[in-house]
C-alpha positions as CSV (number, residue, x, y, z in Angstrom):
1,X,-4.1,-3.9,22.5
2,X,-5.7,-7.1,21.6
3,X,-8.7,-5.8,23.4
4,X,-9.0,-3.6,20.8
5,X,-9.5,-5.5,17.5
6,X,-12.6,-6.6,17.0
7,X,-13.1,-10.2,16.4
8,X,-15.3,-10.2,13.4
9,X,-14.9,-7.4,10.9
10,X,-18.0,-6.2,8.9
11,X,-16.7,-3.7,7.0
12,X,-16.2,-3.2,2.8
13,X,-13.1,-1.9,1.6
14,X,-12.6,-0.5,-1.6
15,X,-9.0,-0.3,-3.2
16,X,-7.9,1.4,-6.4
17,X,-4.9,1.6,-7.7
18,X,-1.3,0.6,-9.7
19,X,-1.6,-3.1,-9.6
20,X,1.5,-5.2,-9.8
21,X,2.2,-9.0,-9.7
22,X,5.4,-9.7,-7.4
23,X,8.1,-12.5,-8.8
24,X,10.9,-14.3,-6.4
25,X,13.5,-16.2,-7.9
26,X,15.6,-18.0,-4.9
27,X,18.6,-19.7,-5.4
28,X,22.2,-21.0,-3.5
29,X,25.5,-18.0,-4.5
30,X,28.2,-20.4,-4.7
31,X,30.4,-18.5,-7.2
32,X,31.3,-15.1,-9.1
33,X,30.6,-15.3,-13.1
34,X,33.7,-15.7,-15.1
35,X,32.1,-13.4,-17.6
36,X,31.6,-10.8,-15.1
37,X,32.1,-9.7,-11.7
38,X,28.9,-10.6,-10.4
39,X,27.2,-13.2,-8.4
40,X,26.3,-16.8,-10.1
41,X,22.4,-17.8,-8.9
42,X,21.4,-21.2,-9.1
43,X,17.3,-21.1,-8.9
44,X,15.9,-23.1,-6.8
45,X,12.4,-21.8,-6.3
46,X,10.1,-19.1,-7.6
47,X,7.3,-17.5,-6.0
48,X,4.8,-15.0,-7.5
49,X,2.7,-12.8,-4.9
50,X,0.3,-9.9,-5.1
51,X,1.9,-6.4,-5.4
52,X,1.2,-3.1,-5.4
53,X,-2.2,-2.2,-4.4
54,X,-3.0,-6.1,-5.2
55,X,-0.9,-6.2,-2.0
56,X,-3.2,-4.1,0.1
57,X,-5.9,-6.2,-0.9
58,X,-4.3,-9.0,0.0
59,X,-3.3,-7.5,3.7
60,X,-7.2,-6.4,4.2
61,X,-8.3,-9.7,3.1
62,X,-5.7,-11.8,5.3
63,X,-7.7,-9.6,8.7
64,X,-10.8,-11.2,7.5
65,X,-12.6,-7.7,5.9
66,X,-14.4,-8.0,2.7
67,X,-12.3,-6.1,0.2
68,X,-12.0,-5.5,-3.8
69,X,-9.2,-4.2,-6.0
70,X,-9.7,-2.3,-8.9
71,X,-7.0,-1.9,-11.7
72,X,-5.3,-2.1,-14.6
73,X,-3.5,-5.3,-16.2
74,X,-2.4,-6.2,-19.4
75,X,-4.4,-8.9,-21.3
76,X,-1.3,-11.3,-20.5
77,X,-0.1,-14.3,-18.8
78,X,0.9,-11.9,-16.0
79,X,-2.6,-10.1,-15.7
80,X,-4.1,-14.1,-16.0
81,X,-2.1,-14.8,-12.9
82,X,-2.8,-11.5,-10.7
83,X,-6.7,-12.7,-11.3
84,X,-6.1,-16.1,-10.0
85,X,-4.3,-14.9,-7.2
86,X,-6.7,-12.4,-6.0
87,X,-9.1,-14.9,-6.3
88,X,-7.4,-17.5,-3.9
89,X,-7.2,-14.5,-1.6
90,X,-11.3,-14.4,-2.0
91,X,-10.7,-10.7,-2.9
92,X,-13.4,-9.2,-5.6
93,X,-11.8,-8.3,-8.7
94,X,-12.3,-5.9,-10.9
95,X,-9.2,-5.3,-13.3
96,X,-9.3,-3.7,-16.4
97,X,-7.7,-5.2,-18.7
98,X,-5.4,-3.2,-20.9
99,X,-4.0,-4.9,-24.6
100,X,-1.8,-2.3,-25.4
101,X,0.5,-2.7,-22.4
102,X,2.0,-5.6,-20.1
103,X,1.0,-5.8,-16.4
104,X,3.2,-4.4,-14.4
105,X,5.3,-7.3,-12.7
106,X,8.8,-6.8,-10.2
107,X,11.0,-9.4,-10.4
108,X,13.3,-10.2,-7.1
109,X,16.0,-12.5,-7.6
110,X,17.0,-13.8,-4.1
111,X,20.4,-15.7,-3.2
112,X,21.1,-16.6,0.5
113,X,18.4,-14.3,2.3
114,X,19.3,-11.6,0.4
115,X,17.8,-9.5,-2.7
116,X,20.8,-9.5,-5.6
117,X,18.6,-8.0,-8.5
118,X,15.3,-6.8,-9.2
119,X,13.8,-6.1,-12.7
120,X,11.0,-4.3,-13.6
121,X,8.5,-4.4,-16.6
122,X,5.8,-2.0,-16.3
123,X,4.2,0.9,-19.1
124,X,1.2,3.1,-18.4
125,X,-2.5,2.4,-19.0
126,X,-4.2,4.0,-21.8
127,X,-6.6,7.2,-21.3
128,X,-9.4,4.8,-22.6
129,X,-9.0,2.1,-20.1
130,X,-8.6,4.8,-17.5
131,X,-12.1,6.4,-18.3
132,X,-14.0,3.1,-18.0
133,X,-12.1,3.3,-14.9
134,X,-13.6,6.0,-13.6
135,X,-16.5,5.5,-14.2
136,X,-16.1,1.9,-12.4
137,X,-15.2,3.2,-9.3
138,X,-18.5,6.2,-9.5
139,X,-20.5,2.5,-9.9
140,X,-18.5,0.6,-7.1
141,X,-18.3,2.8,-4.6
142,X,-21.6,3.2,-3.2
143,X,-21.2,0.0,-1.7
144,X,-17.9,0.2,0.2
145,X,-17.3,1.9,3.6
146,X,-13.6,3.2,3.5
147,X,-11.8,3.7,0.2
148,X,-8.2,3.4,-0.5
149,X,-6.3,4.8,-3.4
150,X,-2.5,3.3,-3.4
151,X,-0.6,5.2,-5.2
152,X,2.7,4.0,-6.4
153,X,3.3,6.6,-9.6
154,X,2.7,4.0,-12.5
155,X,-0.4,5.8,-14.1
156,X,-3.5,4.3,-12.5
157,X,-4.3,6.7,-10.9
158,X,-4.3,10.2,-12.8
159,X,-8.2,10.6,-12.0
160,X,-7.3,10.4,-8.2
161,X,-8.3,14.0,-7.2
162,X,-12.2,13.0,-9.2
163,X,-12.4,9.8,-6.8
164,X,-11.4,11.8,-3.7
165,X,-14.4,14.1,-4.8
166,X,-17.0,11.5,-5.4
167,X,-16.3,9.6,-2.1
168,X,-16.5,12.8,-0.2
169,X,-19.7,13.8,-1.7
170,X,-21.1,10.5,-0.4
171,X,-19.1,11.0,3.3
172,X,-16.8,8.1,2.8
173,X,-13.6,7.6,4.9
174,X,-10.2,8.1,1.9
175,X,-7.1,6.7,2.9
176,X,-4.3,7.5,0.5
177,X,-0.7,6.4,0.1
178,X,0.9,9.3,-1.8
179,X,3.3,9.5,-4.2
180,X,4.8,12.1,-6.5
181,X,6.1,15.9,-6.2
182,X,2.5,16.8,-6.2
183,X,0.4,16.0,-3.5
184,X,-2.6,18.7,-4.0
185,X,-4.6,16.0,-6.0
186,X,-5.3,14.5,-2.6
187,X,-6.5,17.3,-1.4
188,X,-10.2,16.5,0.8
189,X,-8.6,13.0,1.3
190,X,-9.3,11.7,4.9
191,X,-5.7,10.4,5.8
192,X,-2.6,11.0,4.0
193,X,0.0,8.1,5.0
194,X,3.7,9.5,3.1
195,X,6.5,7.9,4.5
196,X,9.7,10.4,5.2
197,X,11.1,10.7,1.8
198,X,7.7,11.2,0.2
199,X,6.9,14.0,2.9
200,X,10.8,15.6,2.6
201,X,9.9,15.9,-1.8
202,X,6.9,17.9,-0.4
203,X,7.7,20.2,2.6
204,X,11.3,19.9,2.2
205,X,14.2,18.9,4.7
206,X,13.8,19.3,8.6
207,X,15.9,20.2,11.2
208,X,14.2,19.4,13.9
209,X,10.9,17.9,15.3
210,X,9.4,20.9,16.3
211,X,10.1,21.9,12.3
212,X,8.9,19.0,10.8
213,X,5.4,19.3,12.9
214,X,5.3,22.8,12.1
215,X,5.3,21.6,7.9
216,X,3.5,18.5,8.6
217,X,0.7,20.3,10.2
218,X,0.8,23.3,7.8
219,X,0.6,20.6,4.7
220,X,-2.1,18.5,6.7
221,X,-4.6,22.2,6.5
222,X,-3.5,22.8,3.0
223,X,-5.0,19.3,1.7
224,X,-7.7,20.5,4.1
225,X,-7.0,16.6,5.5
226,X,-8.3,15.0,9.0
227,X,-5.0,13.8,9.8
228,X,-1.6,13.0,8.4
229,X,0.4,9.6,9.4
230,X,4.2,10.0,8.5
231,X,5.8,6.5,8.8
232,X,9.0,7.0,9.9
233,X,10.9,3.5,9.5
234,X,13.3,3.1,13.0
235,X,11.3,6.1,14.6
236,X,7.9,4.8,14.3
237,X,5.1,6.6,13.3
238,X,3.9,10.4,13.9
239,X,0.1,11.2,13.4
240,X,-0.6,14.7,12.9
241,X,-4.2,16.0,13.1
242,X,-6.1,19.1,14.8
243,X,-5.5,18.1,18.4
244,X,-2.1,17.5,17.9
245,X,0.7,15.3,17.4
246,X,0.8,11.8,18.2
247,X,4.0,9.9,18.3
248,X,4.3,5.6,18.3
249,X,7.3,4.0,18.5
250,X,8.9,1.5,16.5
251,X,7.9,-2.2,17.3
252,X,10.0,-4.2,14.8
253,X,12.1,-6.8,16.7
254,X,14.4,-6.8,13.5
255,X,13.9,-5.4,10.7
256,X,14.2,-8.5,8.1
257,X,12.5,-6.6,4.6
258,X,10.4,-3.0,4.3
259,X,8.9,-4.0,0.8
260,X,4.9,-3.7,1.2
261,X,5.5,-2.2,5.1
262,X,3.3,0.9,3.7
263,X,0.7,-1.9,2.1
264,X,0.4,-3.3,5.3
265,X,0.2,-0.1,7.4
266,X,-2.4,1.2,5.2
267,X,-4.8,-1.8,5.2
268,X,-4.8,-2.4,9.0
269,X,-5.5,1.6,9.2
270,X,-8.5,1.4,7.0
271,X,-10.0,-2.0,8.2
272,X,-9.5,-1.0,11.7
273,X,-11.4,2.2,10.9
274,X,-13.8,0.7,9.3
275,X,-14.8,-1.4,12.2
276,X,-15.7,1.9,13.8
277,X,-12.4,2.1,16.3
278,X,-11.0,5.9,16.9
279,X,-7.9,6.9,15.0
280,X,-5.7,7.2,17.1
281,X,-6.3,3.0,18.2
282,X,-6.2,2.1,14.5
283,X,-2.6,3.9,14.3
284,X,-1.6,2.2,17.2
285,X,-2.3,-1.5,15.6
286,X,-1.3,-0.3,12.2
287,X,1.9,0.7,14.0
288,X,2.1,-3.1,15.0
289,X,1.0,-4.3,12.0
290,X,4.2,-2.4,10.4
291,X,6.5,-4.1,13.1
292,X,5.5,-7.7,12.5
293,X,5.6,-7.4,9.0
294,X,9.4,-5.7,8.2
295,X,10.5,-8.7,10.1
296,X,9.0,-10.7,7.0
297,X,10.8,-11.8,3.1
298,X,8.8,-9.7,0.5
299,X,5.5,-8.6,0.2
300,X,3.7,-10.1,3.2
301,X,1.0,-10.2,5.3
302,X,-0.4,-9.8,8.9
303,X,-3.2,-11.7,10.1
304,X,-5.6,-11.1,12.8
305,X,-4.2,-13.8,15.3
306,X,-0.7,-12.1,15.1
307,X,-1.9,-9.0,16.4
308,X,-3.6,-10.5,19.1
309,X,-0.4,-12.0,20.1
């Protein structure tokens, strides 16, 4: 497979989306509160990484592709940090900034390896900040080869089925990350990559693999879609497009954390397409991509020399 990845990768990315800033709080468990029955945690160490589709960003960037984000932040200490952070990561920025709400930020509180808590402060963008948006992506993307719009349901993103439209118009390659009970606004998309639980809210409950190809692969001609990828956690993946079906089999050695798998699964698809390699290749190394990166704390990332390994 290493054969496969190019060593140099020319290509632009383009990612839209709900931007979040990732907190970890670590600490030692040594006791149960007296006020309540629940865990004591002494911190010890915080950590703030790039979430959301901040987080895909951050995965393109970390296989050496050019990439931007665009967004919505608050006008915050939050937002401040998301900016310097993208720009350690030598991703383009272009986040709106929002003074009506606070950026959206989880916050993971971590005692002995394990996740005890998480908290999170997010509202919705305003319609105004989502028209300037808009219209900053119809100026952006011109100059990117493969857009991709993450969508993780926090309001970014209610102009998604106008973006799919411009980039076809102008023959890009769309990668989406669905979420929602609704997924017609992707319709014209290139790849659709739902994980199982987004795909059952959709088509409904299986009963068996011949079923759930059968709905897949009706769903995949409704959004008039070149392929579907279900991610399928233990199972692998599934890519579902005209030819057929295409299964690829888990590749985690252990499966450590899943938050940001789908970040990472995503990015690797769209920069490995973007370096011109056939889908069913870039699946197979997004596949990998997936493996190395569950066995990871948090939101992390994959770089080029792991796949190569």
């Amino acid at each position: 497979m290493a054969k496969l990845i190019p060593k140099e990768f020319n290509t632009r990315i383009l990612v839209i989306g709900d931007v979040m800033l990732d907190r970890y709080w670590f600490g030692e468990v040594n006791r149960i509160s007296p006020e309540a029955p629940v865990p004591v945690v002494r911190i010890e160490k915080c950590e703030e990484r790039l979430g959301g589709a901040a987080n895909v960003a951050r995965n393109i960037a970390a296989l050496g592709a050019h990439t931007a984000l665009l967004g919505v932040v608050g006008n915050d200490e939050a937002g401040n940090k998301l900016e310097q952070l993208l720009r350690e990561q030598s991703i383009q920025t272009n986040l709106n900034r929002d003074p009506t709400i606070s950026t959206i930020v989880k916050l993971r509180v971590i005692g002995r390896q394990q996740q005890l808590l998480r908290i999170d402060f997010e509202e919705r963008p305003t319609h105004t900040v989502l028209r300037n948006k808009l219209s900053q992506f119809n100026a952006l993307m011109p100059e990117y080869d493969v857009i991709v719009l993450s969508d993780y349901a926090k309001g970014s993103l209610v102009n998604v089925a106008e973006m799919i439209a411009a980039a076809k118009k102008l023959s890009k390659r769309i990668l989406v990350d669905p979420k929602g009970e609704d997924f017609s606004r992707y319709k014209g998309a290139s790849v659709l990559t739902p994980n199982k639980s987004e795909l059952r809210q959709i088509v409904g409950s299986w009963e068996s693999e011949e079923q759930l190809t059968e709905r897949a692969q009706r769903l995949r001609r409704e959004l008039e879609l070149e392929a579907l990828l279900l991610t399928r956690s233990e199972e692998g993946m599934t890519l579902y497009t005209e030819q057929g079906e295409t299964h690829f089999p888990a590749l985690a050695r252990e499966v450590y954390d899943v938050s940001g798998a789908g970040d990472t699964v995503i990015a690797t698809l769209a920069t490995m397409l973007g370096a011109g390699m056939s889908l069913v290749d870039a699946v197979a190394i997004a596949n990998k991509a997936g493996g190395i990166v569950v066995g990871k704390l948090g939101t992390a990332v994959v770089t080029r020399e792991e796949l190569f390994e």
